[in-house]
C-alpha positions as CSV (number, residue, x, y, z in Angstrom):
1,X,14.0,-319.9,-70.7
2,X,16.5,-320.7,-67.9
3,X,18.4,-317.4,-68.3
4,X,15.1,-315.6,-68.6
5,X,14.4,-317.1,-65.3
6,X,17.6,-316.3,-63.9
7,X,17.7,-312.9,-64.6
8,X,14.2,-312.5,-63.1
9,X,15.4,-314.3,-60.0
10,X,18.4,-311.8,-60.0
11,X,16.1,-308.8,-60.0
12,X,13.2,-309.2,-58.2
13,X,14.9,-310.8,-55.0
14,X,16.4,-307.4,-54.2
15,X,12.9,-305.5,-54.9
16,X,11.3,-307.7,-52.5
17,X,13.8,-307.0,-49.6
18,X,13.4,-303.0,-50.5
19,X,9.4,-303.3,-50.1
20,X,9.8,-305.8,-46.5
21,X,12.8,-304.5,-45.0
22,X,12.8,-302.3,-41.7
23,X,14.8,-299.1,-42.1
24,X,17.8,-299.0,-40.8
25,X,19.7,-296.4,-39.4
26,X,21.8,-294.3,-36.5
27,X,20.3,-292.7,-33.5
28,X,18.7,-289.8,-34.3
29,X,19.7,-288.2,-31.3
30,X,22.9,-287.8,-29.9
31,X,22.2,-286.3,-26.0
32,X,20.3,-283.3,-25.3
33,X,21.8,-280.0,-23.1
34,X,21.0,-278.9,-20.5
35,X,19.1,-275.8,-19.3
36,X,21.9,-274.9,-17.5
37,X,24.1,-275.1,-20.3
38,X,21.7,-273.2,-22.6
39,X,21.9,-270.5,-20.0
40,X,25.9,-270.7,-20.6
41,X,25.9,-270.9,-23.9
42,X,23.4,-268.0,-24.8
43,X,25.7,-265.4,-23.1
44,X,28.3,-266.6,-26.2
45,X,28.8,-264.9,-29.6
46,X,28.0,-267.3,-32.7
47,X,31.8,-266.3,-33.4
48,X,33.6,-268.1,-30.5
49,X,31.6,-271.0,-30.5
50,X,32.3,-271.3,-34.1
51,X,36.3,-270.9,-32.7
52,X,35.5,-273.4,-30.2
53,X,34.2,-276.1,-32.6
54,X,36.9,-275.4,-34.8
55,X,40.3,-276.1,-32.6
56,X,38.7,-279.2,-31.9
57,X,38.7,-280.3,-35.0
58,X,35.0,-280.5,-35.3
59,X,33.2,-279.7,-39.0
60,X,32.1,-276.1,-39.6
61,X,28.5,-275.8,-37.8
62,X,27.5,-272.2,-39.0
63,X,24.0,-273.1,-41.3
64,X,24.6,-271.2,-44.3
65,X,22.1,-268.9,-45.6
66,X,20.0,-268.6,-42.0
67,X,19.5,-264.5,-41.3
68,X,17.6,-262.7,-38.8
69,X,14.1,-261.9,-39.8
70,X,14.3,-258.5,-37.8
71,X,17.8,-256.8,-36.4
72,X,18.6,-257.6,-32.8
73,X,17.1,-261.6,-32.7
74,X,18.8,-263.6,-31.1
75,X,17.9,-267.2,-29.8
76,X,19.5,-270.3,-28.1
77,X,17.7,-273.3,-27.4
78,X,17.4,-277.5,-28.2
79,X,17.4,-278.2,-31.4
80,X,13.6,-279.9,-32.7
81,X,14.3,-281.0,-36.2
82,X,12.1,-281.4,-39.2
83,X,13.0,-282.3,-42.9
84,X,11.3,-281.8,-45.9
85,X,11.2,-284.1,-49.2
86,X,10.7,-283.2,-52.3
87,X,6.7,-283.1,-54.0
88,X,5.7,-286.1,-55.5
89,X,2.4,-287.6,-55.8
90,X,3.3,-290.9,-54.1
91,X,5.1,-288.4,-50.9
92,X,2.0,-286.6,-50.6
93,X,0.2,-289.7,-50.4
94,X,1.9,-291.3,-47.8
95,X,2.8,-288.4,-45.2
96,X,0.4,-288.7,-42.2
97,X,-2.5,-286.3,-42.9
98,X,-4.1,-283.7,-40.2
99,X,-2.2,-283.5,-37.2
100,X,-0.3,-286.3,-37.0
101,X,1.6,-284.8,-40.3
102,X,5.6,-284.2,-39.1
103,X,5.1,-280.8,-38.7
104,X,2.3,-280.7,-36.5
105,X,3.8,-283.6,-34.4
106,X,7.3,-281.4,-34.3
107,X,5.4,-277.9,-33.1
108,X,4.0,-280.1,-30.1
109,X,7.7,-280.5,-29.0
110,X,9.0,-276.9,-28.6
111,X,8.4,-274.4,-26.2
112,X,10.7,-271.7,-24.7
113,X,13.8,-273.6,-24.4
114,X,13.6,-275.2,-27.7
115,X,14.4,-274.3,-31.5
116,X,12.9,-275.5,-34.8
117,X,15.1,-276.3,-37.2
118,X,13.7,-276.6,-40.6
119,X,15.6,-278.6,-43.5
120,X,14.0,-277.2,-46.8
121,X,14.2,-278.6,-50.2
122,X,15.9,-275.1,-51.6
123,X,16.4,-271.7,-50.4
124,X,13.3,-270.1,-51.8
125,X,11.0,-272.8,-50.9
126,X,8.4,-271.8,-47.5
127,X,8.7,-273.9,-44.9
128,X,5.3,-272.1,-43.3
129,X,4.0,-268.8,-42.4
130,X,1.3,-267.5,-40.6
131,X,-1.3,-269.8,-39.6
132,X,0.8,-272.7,-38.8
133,X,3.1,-270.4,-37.4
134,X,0.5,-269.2,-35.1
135,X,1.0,-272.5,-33.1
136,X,4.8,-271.9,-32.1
137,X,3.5,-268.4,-30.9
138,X,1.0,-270.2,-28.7
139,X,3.9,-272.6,-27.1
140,X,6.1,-269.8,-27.0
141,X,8.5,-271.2,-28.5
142,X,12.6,-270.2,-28.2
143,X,12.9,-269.5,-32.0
144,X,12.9,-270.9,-35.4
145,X,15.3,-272.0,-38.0
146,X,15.3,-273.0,-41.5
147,X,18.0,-272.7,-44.7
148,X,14.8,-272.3,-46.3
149,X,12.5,-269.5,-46.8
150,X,9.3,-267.9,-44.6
151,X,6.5,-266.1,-45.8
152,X,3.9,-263.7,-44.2
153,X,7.0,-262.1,-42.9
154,X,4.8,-259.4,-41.3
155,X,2.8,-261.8,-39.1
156,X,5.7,-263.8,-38.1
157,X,7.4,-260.3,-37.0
158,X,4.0,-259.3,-35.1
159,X,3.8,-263.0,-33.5
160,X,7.8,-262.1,-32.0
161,X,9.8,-264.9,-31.7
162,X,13.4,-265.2,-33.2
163,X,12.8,-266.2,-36.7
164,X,16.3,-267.2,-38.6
165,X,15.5,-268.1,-42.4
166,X,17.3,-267.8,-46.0
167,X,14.8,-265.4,-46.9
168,X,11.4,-264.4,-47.6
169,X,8.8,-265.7,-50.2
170,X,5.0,-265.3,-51.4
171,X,5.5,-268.9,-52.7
172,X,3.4,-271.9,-51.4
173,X,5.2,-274.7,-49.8
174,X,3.4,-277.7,-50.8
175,X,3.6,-277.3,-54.3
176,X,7.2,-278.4,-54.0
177,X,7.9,-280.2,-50.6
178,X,6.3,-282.1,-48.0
179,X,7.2,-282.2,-44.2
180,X,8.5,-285.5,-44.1
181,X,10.3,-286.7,-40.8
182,X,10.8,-285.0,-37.3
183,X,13.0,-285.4,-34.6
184,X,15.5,-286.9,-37.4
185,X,19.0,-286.5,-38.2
186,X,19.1,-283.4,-40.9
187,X,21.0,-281.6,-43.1
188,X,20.2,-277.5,-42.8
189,X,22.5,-275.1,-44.5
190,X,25.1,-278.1,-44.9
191,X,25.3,-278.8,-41.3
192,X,24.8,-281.5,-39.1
193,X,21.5,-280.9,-36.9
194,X,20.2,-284.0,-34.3
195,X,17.5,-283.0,-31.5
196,X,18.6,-281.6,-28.4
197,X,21.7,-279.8,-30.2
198,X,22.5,-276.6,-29.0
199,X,21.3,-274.2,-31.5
200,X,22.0,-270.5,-30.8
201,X,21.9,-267.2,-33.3
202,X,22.5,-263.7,-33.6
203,X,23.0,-261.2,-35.8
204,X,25.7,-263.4,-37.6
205,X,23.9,-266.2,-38.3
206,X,22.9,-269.4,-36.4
207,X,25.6,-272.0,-34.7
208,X,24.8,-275.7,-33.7
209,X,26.6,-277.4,-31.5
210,X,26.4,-280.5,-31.2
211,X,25.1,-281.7,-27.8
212,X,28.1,-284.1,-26.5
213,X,30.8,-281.8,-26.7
214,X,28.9,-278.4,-25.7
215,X,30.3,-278.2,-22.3
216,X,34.0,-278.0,-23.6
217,X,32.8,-276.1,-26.6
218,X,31.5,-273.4,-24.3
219,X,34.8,-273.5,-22.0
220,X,37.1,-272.9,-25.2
221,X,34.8,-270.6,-26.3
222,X,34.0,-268.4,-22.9
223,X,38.3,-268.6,-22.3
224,X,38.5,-267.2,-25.5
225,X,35.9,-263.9,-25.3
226,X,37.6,-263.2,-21.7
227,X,40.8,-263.0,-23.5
228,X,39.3,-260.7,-26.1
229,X,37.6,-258.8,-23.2
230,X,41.2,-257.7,-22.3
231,X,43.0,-257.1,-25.5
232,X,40.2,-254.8,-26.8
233,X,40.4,-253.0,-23.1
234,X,44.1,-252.7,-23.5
235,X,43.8,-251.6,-26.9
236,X,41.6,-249.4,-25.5
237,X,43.4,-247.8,-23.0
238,X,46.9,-248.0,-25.2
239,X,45.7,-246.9,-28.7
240,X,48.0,-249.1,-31.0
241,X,48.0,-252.4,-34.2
242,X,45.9,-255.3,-32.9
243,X,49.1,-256.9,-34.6
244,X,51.0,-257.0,-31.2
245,X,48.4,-259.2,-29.5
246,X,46.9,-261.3,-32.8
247,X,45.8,-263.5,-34.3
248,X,46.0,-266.0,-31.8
249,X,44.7,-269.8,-31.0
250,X,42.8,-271.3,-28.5
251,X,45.4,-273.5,-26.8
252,X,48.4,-272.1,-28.6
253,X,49.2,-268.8,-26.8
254,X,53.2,-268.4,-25.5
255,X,53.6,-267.5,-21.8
256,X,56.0,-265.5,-23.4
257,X,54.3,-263.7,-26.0
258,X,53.4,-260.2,-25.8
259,X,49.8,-261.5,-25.2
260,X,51.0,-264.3,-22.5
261,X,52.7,-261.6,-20.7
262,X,49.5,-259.7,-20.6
263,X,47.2,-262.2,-19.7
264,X,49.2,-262.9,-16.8
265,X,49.2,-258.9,-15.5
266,X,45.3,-259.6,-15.6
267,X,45.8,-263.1,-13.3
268,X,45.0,-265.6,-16.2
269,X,48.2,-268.2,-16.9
270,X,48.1,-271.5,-17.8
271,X,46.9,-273.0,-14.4
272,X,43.4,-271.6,-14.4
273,X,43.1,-271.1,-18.4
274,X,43.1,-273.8,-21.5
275,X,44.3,-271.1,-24.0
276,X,47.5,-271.6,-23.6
277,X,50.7,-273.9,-25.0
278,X,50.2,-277.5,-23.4
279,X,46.5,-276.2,-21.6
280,X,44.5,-277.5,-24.5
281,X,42.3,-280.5,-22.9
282,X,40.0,-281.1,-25.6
């Protein structure tokens, strides 16, 4: 009888904390950028801001799987974050109903200078299409992004903003996930994503960065495109390998390399660039 009531002691202590506790985590958030900086950062290729994140040391932030609905989207904006959780009875349930549901609560936060980043429950699996989509038309919103999938692809293309998804699907949502949370920390397409993140895509695929470092991710990166401005016009104008000037690194180059020597014919040397040996200041 003792070690009967032992054991029950053991085991239902812990279950009562889980049902009473208060959740604990992080802030969600970790700054938000600036208009300005959007600005900046729009006028970027995904590529060099994936470059910039990476000589920092900084885990890749490329979201696998997200692709232009249409060629020739493109989108740059804070990221307004939503995650999805798995269907079960209990889920359903529970999640707010009308519209104080997550989604809903999420739409009412975007407009033109903000992005929607979706965290699915799979790749196939519709985060939305049409009628709720309608909404983000109506707040004309900056784009939308999910590692999941989108149906009613021909509405979403008639309403036009930037729509960046794994793919397209005739499947109903609800049947498999729920919108859970918004404005939370997510994982989308194995990266990283808290509101008022940059979030910018193209034609490559869609980038966040992450909102305290974007100003010297955007200086790496923009030093780094103005170099490739003038190897590809030298190349241009002196037909010959790429080998002579590449590859090179962000706060690496020689002063004097064959590249050094022509960056400093074009006025850039290591007192008004980072790009260089011993210029790095990130």
């Amino acid at each position: 009888m003792a070690l009967r009531l032992a054991l029950r002691s053991r085991w239902t202590t812990p279950l009562r904390c889980l049902s009473t506790a208060a959740p604990t985590a992080g802030p969600a958030s970790g700054g938000a950028v600036s208009d300005e900086l959007l600005d900046k950062l729009s006028t970027l290729s995904t590529q060099s801001l994936v470059d910039g994140l990476w000589v920092m040391g900084w885990p890749p932030a490329h979201i696998e799987g997200a692709r232009p609905l249409a060629p020739g989207q493109k989108c740059a904006g804070r990221a307004v974050t939503l995650r999805f959780a798995p269907q079960r009875p209990d889920v359903q349930a529970d999640k707010p109903a009308g519209g104080a549901s997550p989604e809903y609560v999420a739409f009412e936060l975007c407009g033109p200078r903000e992005i929607l980043v979706m965290a699915s429950v799979g790749p196939w699996e519709s985060v939305g299409g049409d009628i709720k989509f309608l909404r983000l038309k109506q707040l004309a919103i900056g784009g939308l992004v999910t590692d999941g999938s989108v149906r009613d692809t021909d509405e979403l293309l008639n309403y036009g903003f930037p729509v960046f998804s794994y793919s397209t699907t005739p499947r109903q949502g609800p049947a498999v996930m729920q919108p859970w949370e918004a404005q939370g920390l997510i994982s989308c397409g194995g990266v990283a994503v808290r509101p008022g993140d940059a979030v910018v895509g193209d034609q490559d695929g869609v980038v966040v960065v992450p909102a305290k470092v974007a100003e010297k991710v955007y200086s790496i990166a923009h030093g780094r495109e103005v170099i490739e401005e003038i190897v590809k016009e030298e190349l241009t104008t002196n037909p010959g390998p790429p080998g002579k000037f590449y590859p090179f690194m962000s706060g690496k180059i020689k002063v004097d390399s064959p590249l050094g020597q022509l960056l400093a014919s074009k006025g850039i040397t290591p007192a008004n660039s980072n790009q260089f040996e011993g210029t790095a200041d990130w």
